[in-house]
N, C-alpha and C positions, 0 to 999 in steps of 0.2 A: 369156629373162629377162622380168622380168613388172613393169612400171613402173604407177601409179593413172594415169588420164589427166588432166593438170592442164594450166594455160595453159601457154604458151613461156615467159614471165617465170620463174614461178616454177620450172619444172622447169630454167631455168638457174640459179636460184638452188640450187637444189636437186641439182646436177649430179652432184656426186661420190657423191650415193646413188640416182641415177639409171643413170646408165651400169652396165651389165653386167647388171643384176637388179633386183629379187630373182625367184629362181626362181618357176616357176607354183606353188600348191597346191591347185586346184579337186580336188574328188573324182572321182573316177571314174566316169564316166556307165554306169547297167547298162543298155545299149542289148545287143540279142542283136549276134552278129558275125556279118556279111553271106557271104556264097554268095564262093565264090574268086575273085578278080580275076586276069586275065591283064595281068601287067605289061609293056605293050608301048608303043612309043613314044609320048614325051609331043605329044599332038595325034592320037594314033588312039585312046585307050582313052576307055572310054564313059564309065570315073570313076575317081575314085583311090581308092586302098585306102586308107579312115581307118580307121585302129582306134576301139574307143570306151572308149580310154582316154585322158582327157583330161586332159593335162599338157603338159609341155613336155619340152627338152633329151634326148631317149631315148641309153640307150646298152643295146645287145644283142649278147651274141657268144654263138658256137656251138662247146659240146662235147659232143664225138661227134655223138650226133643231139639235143642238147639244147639250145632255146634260153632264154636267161639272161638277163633285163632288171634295170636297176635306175631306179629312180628318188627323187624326193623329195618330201613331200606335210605340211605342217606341222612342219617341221622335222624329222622321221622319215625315215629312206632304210630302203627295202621290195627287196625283188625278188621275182620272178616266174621260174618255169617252164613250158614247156610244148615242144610236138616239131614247131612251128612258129612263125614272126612273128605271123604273125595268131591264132594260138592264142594268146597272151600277152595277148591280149584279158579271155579266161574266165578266167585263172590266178588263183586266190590269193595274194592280196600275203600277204609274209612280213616284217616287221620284223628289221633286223638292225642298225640304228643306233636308239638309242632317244632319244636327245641327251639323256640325263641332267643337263650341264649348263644348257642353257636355251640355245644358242646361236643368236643371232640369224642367218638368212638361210643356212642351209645352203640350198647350191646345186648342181645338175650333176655328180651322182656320172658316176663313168667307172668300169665294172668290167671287169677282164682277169684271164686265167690264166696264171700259171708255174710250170712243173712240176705239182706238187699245190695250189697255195697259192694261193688267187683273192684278187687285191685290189681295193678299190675307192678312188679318189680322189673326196676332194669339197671343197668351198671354204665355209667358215663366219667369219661374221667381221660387225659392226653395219658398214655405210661403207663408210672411206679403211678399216677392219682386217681385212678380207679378206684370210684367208689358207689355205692348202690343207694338206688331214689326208689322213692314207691309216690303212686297217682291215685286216687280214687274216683269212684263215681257209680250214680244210682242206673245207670245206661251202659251196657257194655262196649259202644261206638260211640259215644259222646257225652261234652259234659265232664269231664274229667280236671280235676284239680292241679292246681300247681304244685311240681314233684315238690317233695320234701325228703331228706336225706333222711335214711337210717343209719343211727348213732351205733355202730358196729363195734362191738370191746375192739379195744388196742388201735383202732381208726387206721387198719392197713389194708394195703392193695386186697380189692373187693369183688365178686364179679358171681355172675350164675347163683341168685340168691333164690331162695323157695319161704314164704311162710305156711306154717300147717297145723293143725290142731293132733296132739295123740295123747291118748287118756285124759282129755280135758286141759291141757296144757299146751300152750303155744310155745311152736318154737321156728326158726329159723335156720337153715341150712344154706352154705354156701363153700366158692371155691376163693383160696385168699393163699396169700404168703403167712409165713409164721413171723419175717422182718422185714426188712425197707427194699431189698431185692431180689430177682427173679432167681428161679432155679429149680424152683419146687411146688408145683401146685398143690395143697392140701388142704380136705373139705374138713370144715368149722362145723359146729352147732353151737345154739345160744339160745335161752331160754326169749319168751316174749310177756309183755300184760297184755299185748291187744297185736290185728295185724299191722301196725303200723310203728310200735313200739319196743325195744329191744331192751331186756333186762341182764346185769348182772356180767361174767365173761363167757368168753368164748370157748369151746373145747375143744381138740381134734379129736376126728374120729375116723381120720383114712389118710396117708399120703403111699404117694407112688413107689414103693419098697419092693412090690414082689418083682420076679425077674420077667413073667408076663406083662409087668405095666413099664418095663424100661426095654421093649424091644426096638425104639426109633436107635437110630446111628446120629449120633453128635450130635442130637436135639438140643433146641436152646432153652429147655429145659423138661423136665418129666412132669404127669400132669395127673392130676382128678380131676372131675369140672363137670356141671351138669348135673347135679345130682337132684334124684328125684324119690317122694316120700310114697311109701304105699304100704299095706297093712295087710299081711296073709291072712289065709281061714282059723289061725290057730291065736291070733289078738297080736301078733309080732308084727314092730315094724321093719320095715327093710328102706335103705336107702340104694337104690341102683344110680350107677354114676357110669361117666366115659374116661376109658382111659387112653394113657398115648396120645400121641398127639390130633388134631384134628386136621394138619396141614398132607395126611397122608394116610394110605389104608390100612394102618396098622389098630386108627382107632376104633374101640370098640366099646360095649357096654358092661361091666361089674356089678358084683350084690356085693351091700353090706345089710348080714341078719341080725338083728337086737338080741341077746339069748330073752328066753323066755323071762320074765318078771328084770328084764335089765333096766337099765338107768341108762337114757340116751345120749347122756352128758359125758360117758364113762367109757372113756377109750376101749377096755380091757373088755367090755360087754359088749361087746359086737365082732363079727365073725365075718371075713370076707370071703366069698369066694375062690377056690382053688383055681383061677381062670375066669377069661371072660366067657360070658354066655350067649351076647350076640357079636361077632364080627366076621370079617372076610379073611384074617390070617388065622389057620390053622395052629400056630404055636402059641396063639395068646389064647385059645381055650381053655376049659374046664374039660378036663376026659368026659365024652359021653356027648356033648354038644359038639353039632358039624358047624363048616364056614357059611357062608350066606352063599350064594350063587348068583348073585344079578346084581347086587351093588358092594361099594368097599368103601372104608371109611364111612362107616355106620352109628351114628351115637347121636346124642344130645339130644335126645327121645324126650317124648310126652305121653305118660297114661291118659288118655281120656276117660277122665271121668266126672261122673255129676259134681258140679261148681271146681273142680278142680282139687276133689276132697279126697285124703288115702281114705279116711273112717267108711268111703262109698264103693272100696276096695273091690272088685271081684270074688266070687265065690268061688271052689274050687270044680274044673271040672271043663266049663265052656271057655272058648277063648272071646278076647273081648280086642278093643280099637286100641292102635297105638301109632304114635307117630314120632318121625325119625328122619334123617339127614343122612344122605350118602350121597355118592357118587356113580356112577355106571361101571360095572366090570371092564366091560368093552372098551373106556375111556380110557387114554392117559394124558389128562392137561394141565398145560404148561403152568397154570393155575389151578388148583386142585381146590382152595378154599371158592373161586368163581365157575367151577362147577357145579357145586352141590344144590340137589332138587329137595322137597322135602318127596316124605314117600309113609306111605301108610300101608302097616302091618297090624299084627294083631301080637297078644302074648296068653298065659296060663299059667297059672299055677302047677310046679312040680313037686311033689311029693315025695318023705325021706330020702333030701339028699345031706351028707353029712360035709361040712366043710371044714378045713384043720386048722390050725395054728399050731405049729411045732407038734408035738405030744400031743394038741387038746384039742378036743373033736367035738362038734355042735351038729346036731341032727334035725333039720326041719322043712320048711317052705323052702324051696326055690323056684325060675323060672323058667319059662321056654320062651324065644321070641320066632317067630315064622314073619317073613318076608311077603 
């Protein structure tokens, strides 16, 4: 998300159009795309794979051998082709949102496939009106419908929304307030009939409490946001999210793990991580995971995977494509949200890690992310 940098006063004054965005728009830098990086742990590779497509929030999945980005660049959402991550570099942006209306701050499309029909969610909205549209169509670069909103319980500020299928049941994840104003970014869940359809209410299932996710100084407000669905070797889902803010390097990425046979609806059944698992500041870790080396402000990641589906999950073992938003180490600009490149890593599956709440202790899947 891409805030002007202004003093602490005013950006608390200014909080509720601070918090969460607005998305990057910088152009695309045509930098050639560099020689293949081998994605190997973060702290042995010689550098991280940026792409030189400079924006923010990526989301990329994979059908058949094809891969499928989208993003957002003056209010316009484009996507891209090409028969790898790093190919999506040289790809042809293609328009398939044109915002005919003029809507302020479209942000963070999310595209997925089902069936035939690929859809993309995005969040447009001036402010506190931030609210989340979805598009269809039978073409992943064209041919796409006129947005239609999704009918979100409580109809409050909306934004970084995912639909997904787990155990046969749709549901919807996103980041939102709990009321009319800013302060607290906290990720939702809500059941669905279809992907385009939202049933029933909303539940939380994360806000920004640990003393890891409040390490900004007089932020204009604390954040979850980003979150993303995927399904360990063991049937559990996890939702990995960013924490901290995005305007600075403090952001990073988080687990939440479903306990085994939990209810996703169900606050109490889910287990966060003791720390984040990928970022550039060493105090917002989880003990046992080091900082990244090559970039900061790391987050609002994308699993790659087939049609954009957790169920197509990874197996435990090899690492597999991911993509992510940072910044350069080496950098420190004036604008921090009109820096960020996206950049492609890889992740894995980690085994018996146990994560706590108070006294109570949850032992399973977690992750590694490598640069």
């Amino acid at each position: 998300m891409r805030l002007l940098k202004i003093f602490p006063g005013v950006a608390l004054a200014l909080s509720f159009l601070a918090c969460g965005g607005p998305e990057a728009g910088p152009t695309v830098v045509n930098e050639p795309v560099g020689p293949a990086v081998v994605n190997e742990a973060v702290g042995t590779s010689e550098q991280a794979a940026r792409l030189s497509i400079r924006n923010a929030d990526p989301t990329v999945i994979r059908v058949n051998s094809t891969y499928i980005s989208a993003e957002v660049e003056g209010g316009r959402i484009y996507v891209r082709t090409a028969s790898s991550v790093d190919g999506l570099s040289g790809a042809a942006r293609q328009v398939v949102f044109s915002n005919p209306n003029g809507w302020a701050e479209v942000w963070a499309p999310e595209i997925i496939k089902s069936g035939t029909t690929y859809y993309i969610y995005f969040t447009a909205g001036a402010g506190s009106a931030h609210r989340m549209y979805v598009i269809q169509s039978q073409s992943p670069n064209s041919g796409y419908s006129a947005p239609a909103p999704l009918a979100l319980p409580d109809n409050k500020w909306a934004i970084d929304g995912t639909a997904f299928v787990y155990q046969g049941q749709w549901y919807f994840v996103w980041s939102g307030w709990v009321g009319d104003s800013n302060g607290e970014q906290t990720l939702f869940i809500a059941r669905m009939s279809s992907p385009t359809q939202v049933t029933g209410a909303r539940y939380v299932i994360s806000q920004p409490r640990e003393t890891w996710e409040k390490v900004d100084i007089n932020p204009p407000c604390r954040v979850n946001e980003g979150p993303e669905p995927l399904i360990d070797p063991s049937g559990q889902l996890h939702i990995v999210y960013s924490a901290n803010g995005s305007w600075g390097s403090n952001y990073c990425l988080a687990d939440l793990r479903l306990k085994a046979g939990g209810d996703p609806t169900y606050v109490w059944d889910w287990y966060k991580s003791n720390g984040c698992l990928f970022g550039a500041a060493g105090n917002t870790l989880m003990a046992g995971w080091d900082p990244t080396l090559y970039a900061k402000g790391v987050g609002h990641h994308s699993f790659v995977l087939l049609n954009g589906d957790p169920n197509t999950s990874p197996p435990a073992g090899p690492t597999f494509p991911l993509a992510y938003h940072g910044v350069n180490k080496n950098e420190y600009p004036s604008d921090f949200w009109g820096a960020r490149y996206w950049y492609s890593g890889s992740f894995q599956w980690w085994g018996n890690i146990t994560y706590t709440r108070g006294t109570d202790r949850n032992t399973g899947w977690s992750l590694k992310f490598y640069e």
